[in-house]
N, C-alpha and C positions, 0 to 999 in steps of 0.2 A: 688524319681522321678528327671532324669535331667534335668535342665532346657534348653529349646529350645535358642540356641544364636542369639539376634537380630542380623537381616541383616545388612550388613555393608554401610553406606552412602557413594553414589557415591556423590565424589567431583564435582561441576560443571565444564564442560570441558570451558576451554578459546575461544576463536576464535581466527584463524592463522592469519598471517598477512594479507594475499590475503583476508580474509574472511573481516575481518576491512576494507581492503581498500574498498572492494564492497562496504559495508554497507554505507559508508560515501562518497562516490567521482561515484558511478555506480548507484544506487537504489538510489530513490528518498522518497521513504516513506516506513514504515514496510506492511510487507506483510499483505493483510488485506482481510477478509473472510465475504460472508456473505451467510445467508441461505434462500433458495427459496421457496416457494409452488408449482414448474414448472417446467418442465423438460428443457431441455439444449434449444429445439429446440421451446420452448414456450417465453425463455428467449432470446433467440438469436432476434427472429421474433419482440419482444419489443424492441429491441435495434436497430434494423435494422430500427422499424418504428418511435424512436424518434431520431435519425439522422438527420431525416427530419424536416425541421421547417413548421409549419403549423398552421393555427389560428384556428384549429379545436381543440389542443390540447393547448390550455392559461398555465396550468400547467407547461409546459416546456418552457416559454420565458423566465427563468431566464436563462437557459444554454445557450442561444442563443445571450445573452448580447453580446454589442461591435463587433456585426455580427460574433459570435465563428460558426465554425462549425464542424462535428465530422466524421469520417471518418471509415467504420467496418470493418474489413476484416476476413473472417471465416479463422482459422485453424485447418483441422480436425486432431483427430478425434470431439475433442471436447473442443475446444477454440476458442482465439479470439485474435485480436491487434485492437486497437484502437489510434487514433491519433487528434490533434484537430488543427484547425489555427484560426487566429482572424484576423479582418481588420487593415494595420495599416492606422493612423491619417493622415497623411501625401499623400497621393494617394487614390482615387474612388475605384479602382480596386485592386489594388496590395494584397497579405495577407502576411501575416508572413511565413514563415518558420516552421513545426513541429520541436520543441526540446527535445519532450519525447514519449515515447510508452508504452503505458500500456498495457500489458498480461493479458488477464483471462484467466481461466479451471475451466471447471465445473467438479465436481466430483457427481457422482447419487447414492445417499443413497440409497433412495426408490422410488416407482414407481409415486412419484410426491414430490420428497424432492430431492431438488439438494442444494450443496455448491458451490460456484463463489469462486475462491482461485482467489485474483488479485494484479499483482507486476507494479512496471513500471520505467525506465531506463532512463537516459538520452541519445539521438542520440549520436553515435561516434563521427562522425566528429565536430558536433556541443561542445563536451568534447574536441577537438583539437583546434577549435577557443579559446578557453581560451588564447592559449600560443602567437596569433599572434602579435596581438599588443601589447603586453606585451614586447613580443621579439625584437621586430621593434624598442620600443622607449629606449631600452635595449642599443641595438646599437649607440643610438644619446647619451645616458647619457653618455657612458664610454669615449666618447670623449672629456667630458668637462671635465675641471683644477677643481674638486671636491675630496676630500678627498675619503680614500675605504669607511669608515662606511657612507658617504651620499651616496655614489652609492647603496653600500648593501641595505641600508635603503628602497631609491627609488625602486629598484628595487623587493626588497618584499611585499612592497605597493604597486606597478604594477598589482602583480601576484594572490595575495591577493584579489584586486577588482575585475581584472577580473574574479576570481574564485567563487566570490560572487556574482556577477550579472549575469552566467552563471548558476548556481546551482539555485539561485532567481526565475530566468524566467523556469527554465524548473522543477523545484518544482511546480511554480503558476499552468503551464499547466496539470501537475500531477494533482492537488487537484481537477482540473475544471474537469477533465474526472472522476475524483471517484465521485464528486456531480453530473455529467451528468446521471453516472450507478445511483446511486442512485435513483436519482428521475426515471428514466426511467422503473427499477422494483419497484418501491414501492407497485405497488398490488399486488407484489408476495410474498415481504419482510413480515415474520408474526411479527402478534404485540408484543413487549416486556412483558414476564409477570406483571401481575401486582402486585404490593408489598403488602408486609403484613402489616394489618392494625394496629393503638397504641394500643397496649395489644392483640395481635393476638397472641395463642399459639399452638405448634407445636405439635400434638399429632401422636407416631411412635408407630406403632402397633408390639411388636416383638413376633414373629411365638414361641409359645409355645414349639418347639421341640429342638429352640436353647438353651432357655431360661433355660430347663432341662440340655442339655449336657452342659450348660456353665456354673451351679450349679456343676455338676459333675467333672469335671473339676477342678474350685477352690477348691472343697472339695478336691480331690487325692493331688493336689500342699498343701493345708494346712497340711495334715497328713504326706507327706514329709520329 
């Protein structure tokens, strides 16, 4: 009997350079899934109505901290952007700036099981302010009597912070629109199974039909 040759292991493939750069300077966090009891248009109507601040629903004043608020917009066939601004400190009125967008798509398993597939990007232009004043004070360094390596130095620690406090802020407002979804479907979200208890054992029932040909089987490879 010959023996059948195991399948050959796919190497795992690399990611391209463009794919790296996304991951780390475009997207804000891994793509993150969750699974519904609802259909699209169950789950949209919840999100539409926790947008809204309201002291009907007390469960939802954590997203609403620091006067956030969240912004829907349908995509059909079947998705969504989402956006959020906060108050800032300094002015009554004024709000921030949106610096990130979150995507969802729902995908419909079954006829009341959907998946929220949800990604979310940092604003373009808002990825261009990084380079401004960076740039600007770029210009005043190279004019002083400083050595190249203090310029270089300066000038990496420039680009550096500001790369960090732009990626910062628009990560923070990522996180706050994934706990916004979150709370916003939780009576959709099903419960996590529950674990198996100390000394819980796992009894697998195997279908007597296998259990012969998979005897026959090893007997034909043993007489081989």
């Amino acid at each position: 009997m010959t023996r059948p040759r195991p399948a050959p292991e796919l190497a795992p493939t690399r990611p391209s350079v463009w794919q790296w750069l996304l991951r780390r300077v475009w997207y804000l966090h891994a793509p993150t899934q969750l699974m519904l009891n609802a259909t699209p248009a169950q789950a949209l109507a919840a999100l539409q109505t926790a947008a809204k601040p309201s002291v009907e629903r007390l469960h939802l004043r954590n997203v609403f901290a620091d006067g956030r608020r969240y912004f829907l917009q349908f995509e059909p066939p079947n998705g969504f952007t989402l956006r959020t601004t906060s108050k800032v400190s300094w002015h009554p009125r004024r709000r921030t700036a949106s610096v990130s967008v979150m995507h969802g798509r729902f995908v419909v398993l079954g006829d009341t099981l959907t998946r929220l597939e949800l990604s979310s990007h940092i604003v373009f232009f808002y990825l261009l302010d990084v380079f401004l004043l960076p740039t600007f004070l770029l210009t005043l360094i190279i004019t002083m009597p400083w050595g190249v390596p203090v310029i270089v130095a300066l000038t990496l620690a420039l680009y550096g912070l500001s790369w960090a406090w732009h990626h910062s802020s628009a990560m923070l407002e990522a996180q706050e629109m994934l706990f916004f979804v979150d709370k916003a479907l939780a009576e959709f979200i099903p419960p996590p199974p529950e674990p198996l208890g100390e000394g819980a054992q796992v009894v697998v029932d195997v279908l007597p039909d296998f259990a012969r040909a998979w005897q026959k089987v090893h007997e034909q490879d043993k007489n081989a």
